[in-house]
N, CA, C and O atoms as a DFTB+ gen file, in Angstrom:
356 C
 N C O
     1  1     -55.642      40.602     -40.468
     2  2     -55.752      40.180     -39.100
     3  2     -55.167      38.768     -38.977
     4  3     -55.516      37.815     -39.673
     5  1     -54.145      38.740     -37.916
     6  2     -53.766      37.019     -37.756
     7  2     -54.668      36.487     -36.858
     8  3     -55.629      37.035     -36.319
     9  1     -54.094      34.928     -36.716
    10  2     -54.472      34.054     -36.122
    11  2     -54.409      34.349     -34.938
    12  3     -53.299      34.826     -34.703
    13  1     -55.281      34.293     -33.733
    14  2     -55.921      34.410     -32.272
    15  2     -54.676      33.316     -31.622
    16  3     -54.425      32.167     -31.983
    17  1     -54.088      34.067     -30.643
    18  2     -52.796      33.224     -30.190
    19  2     -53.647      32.529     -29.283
    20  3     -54.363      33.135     -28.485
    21  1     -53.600      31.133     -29.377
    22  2     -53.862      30.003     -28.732
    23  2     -53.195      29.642     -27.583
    24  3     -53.922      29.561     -26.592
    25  1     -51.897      29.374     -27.403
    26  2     -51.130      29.104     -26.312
    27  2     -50.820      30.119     -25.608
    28  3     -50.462      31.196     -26.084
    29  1     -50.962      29.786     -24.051
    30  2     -50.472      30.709     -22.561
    31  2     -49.158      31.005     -22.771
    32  3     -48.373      30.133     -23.142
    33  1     -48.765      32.344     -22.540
    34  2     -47.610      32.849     -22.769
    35  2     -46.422      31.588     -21.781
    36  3     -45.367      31.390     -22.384
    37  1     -46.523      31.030     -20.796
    38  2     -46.015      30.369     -20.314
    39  2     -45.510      29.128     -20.845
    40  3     -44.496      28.601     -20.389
    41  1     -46.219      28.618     -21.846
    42  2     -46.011      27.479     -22.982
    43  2     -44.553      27.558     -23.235
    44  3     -43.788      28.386     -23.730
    45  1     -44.474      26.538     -22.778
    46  2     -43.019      25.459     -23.665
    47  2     -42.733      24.635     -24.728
    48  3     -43.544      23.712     -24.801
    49  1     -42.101      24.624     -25.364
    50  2     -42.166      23.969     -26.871
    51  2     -41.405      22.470     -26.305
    52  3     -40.328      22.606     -25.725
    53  1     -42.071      20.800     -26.509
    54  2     -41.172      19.988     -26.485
    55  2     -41.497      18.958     -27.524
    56  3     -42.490      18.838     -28.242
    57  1     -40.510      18.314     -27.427
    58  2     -40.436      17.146     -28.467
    59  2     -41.368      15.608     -27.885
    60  3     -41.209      15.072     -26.789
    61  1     -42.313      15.164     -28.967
    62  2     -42.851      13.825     -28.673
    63  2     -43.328      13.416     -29.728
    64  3     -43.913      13.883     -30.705
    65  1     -42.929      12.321     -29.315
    66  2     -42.995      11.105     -30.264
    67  2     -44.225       9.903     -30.669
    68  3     -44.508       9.006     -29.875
    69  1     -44.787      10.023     -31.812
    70  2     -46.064       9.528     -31.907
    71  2     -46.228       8.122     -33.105
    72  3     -45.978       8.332     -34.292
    73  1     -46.540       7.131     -32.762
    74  2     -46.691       5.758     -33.833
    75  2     -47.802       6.548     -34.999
    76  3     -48.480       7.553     -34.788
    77  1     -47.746       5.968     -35.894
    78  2     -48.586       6.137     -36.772
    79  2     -50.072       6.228     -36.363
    80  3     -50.835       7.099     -36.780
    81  1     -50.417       5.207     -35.475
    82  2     -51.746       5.147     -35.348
    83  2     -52.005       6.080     -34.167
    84  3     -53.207       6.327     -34.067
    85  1     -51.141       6.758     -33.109
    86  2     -50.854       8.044     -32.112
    87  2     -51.417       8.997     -32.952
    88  3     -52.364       9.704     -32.608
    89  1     -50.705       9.063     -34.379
    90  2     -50.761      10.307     -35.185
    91  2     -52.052      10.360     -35.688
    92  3     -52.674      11.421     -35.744
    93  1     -52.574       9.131     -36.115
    94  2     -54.259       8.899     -36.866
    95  2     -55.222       9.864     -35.463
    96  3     -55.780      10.957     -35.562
    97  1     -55.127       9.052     -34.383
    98  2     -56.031       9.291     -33.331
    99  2     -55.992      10.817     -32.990
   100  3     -56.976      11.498     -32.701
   101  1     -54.613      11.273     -33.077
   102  2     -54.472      13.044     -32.371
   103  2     -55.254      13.599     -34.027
   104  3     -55.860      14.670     -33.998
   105  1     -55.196      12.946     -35.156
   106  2     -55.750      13.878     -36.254
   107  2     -57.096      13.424     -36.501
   108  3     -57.720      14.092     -37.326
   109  1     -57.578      12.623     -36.074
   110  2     -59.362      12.174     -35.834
   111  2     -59.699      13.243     -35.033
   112  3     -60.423      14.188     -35.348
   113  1     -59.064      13.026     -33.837
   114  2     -59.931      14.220     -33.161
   115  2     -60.006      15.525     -33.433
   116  3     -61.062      16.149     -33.333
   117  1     -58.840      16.075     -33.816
   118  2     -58.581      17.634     -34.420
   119  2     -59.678      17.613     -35.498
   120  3     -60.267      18.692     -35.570
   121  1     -59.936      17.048     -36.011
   122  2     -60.577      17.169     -37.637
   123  2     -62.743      17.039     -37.059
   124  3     -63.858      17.467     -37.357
   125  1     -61.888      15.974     -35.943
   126  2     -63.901      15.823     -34.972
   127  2     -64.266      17.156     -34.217
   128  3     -65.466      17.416     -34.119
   129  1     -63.131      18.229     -33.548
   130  2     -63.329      19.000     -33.103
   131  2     -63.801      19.735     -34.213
   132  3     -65.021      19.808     -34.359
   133  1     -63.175      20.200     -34.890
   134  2     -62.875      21.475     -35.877
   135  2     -64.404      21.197     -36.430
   136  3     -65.166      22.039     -35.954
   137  1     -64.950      20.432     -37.138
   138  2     -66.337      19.735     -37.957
   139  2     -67.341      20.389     -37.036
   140  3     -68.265      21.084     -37.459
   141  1     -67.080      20.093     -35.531
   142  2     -67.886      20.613     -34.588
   143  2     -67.933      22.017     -34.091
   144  3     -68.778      22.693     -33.505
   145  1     -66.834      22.196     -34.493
   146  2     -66.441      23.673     -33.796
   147  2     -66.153      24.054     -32.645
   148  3     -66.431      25.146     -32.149
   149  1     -65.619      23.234     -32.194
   150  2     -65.458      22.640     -30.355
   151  2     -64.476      23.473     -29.961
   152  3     -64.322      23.820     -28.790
   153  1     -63.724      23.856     -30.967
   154  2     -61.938      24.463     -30.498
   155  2     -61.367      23.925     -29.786
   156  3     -61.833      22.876     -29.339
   157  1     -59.989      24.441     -29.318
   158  2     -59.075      23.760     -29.222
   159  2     -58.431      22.304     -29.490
   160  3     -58.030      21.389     -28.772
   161  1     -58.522      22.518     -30.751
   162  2     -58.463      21.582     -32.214
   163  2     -56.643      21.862     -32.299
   164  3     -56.268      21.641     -33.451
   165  1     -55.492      22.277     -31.382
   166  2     -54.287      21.997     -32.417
   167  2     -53.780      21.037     -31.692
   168  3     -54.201      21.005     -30.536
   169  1     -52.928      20.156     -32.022
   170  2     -52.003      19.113     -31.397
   171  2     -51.663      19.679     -30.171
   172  3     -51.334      18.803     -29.371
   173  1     -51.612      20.937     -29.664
   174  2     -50.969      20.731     -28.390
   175  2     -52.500      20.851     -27.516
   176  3     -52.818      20.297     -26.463
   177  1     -53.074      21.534     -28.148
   178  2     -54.428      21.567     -27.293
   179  2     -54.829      20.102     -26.703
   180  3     -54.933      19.784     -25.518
   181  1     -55.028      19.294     -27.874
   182  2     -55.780      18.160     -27.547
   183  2     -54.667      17.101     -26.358
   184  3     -55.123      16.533     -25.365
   185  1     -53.307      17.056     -26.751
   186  2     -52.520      16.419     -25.811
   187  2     -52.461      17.124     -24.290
   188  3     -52.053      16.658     -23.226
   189  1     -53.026      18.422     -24.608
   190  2     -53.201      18.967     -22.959
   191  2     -54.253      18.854     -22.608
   192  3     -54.289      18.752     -21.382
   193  1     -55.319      18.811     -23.127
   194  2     -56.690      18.400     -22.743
   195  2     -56.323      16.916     -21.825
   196  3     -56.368      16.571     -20.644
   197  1     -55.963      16.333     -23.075
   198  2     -55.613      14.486     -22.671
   199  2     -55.057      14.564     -21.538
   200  3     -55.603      13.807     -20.736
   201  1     -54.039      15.262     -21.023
   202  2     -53.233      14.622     -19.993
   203  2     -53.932      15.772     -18.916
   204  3     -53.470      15.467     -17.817
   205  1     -54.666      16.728     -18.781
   206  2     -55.352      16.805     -17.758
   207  2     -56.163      15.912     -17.594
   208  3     -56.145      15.419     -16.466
   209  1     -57.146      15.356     -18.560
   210  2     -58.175      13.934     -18.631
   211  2     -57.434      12.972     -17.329
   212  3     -57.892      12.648     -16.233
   213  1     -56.630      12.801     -17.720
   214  2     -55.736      11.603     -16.561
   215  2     -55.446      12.184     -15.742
   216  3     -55.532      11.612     -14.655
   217  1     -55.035      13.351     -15.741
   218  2     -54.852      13.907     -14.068
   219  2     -55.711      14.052     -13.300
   220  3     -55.469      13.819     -12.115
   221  1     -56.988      14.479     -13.694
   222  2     -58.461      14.639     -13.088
   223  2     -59.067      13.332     -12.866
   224  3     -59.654      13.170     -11.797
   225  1     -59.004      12.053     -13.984
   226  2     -59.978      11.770     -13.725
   227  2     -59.196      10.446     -13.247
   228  3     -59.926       9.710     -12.583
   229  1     -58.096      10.045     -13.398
   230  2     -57.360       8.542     -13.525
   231  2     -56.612       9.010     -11.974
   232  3     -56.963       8.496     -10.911
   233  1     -55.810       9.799     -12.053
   234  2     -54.790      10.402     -11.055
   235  2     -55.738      10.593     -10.063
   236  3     -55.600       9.924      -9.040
   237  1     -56.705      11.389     -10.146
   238  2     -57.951      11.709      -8.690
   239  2     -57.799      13.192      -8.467
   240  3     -58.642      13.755      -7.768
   241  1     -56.703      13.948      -9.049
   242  2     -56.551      15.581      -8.629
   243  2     -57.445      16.369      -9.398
   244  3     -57.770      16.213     -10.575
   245  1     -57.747      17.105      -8.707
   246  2     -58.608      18.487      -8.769
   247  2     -57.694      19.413      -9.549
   248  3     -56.481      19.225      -9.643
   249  1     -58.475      20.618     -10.207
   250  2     -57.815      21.634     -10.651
   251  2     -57.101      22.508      -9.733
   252  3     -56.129      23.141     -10.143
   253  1     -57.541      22.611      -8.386
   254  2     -57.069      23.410      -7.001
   255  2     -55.869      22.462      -6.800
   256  3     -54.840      22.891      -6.278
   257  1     -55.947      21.570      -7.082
   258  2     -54.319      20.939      -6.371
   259  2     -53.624      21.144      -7.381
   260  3     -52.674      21.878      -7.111
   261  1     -53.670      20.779      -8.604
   262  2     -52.824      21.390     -10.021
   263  2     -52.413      22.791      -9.651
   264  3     -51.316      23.157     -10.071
   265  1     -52.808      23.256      -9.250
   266  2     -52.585      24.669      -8.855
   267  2     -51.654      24.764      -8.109
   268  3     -50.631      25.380      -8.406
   269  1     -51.944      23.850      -6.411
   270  2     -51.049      23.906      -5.016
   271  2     -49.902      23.567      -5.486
   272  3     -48.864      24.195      -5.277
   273  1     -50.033      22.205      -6.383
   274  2     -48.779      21.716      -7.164
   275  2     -47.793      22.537      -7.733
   276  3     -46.675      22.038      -7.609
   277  1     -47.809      23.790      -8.405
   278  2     -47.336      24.433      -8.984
   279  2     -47.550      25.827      -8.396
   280  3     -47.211      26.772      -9.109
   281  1     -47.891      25.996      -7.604
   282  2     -47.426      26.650      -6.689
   283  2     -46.117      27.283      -5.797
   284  3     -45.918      26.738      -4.711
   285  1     -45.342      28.241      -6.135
   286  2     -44.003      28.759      -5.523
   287  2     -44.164      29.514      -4.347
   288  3     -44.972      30.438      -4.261
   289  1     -43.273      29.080      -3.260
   290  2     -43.636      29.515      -2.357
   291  2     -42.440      30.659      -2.807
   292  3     -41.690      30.522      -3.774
   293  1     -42.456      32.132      -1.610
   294  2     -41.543      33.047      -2.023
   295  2     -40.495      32.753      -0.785
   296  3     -40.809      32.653       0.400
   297  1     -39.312      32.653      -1.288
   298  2     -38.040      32.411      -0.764
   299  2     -37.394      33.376      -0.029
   300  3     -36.894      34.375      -0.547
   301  1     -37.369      33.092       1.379
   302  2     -36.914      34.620       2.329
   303  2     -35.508      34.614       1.581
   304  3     -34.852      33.615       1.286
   305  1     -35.189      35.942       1.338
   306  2     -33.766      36.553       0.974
   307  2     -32.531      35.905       2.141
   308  3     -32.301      35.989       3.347
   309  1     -31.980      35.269       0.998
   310  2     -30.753      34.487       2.105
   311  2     -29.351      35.773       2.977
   312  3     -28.774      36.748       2.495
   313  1     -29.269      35.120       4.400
   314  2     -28.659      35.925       4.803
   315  2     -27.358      35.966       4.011
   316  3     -26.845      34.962       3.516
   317  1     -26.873      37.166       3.928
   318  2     -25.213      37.300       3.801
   319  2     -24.276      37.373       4.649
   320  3     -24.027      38.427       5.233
   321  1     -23.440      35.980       4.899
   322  2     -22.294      36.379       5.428
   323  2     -21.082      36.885       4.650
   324  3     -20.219      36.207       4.093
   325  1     -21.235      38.761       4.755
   326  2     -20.178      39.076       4.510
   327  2     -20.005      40.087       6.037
   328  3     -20.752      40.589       6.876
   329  1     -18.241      39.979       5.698
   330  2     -17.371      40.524       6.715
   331  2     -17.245      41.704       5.991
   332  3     -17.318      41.592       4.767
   333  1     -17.069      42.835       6.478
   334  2     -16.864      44.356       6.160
   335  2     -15.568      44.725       7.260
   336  3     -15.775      44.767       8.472
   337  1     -14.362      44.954       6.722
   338  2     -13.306      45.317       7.303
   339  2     -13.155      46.434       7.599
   340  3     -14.189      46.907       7.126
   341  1     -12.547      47.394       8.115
   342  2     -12.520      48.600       8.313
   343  2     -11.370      48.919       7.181
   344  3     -10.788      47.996       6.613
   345  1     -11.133      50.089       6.943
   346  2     -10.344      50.590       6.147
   347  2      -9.158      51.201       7.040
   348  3      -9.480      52.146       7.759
   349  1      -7.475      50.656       7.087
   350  2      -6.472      50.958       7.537
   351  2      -5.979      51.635       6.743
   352  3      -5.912      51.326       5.553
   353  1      -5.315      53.212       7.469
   354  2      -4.569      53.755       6.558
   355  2      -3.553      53.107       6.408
   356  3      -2.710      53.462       5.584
């Protein structure tokens, strides 16, 4: 049996960049979760935890506006201007 897929199929893979002591702090906590059993213990977990932390609590947004935010509206089908000629023998 594998590992329980963690990330939303929607997940994007990106690149970031962390100081040594970035790297201490993201592996304190992984290692404080995991001890506890808290889950969502992997590097991307905890940096998404974090930056909802600031969106909720620093930023002032709600999970319902995270939402509105990302939210697509559906795009009426653009008209076509095409010309249709008749066919000359």
């Amino acid at each position: 049996m594998g590992r329980r897929k963690r990330l939303p199929d929607d997940a994007e893979p990106i690149t970031i960049y962390l100081t040594p002591e970035d790297q201490m702090i993201l592996q304190t906590i992984r290692l404080r979760r995991k001890k506890r059993s808290a889950g969502r213990e992997s590097p991307s977990e905890i940096v998404s935890d974090g930056l909802r932390t600031i969106f909720t609590d620093h930023e002032h947004l709600t999970h319902d506006r995270i939402a509105e935010l990302l939210k697509v509206e559906d795009a009426e089908t653009p008209t076509r201007k095409i010309k249709i000629f008749p066919k000359t023998p």
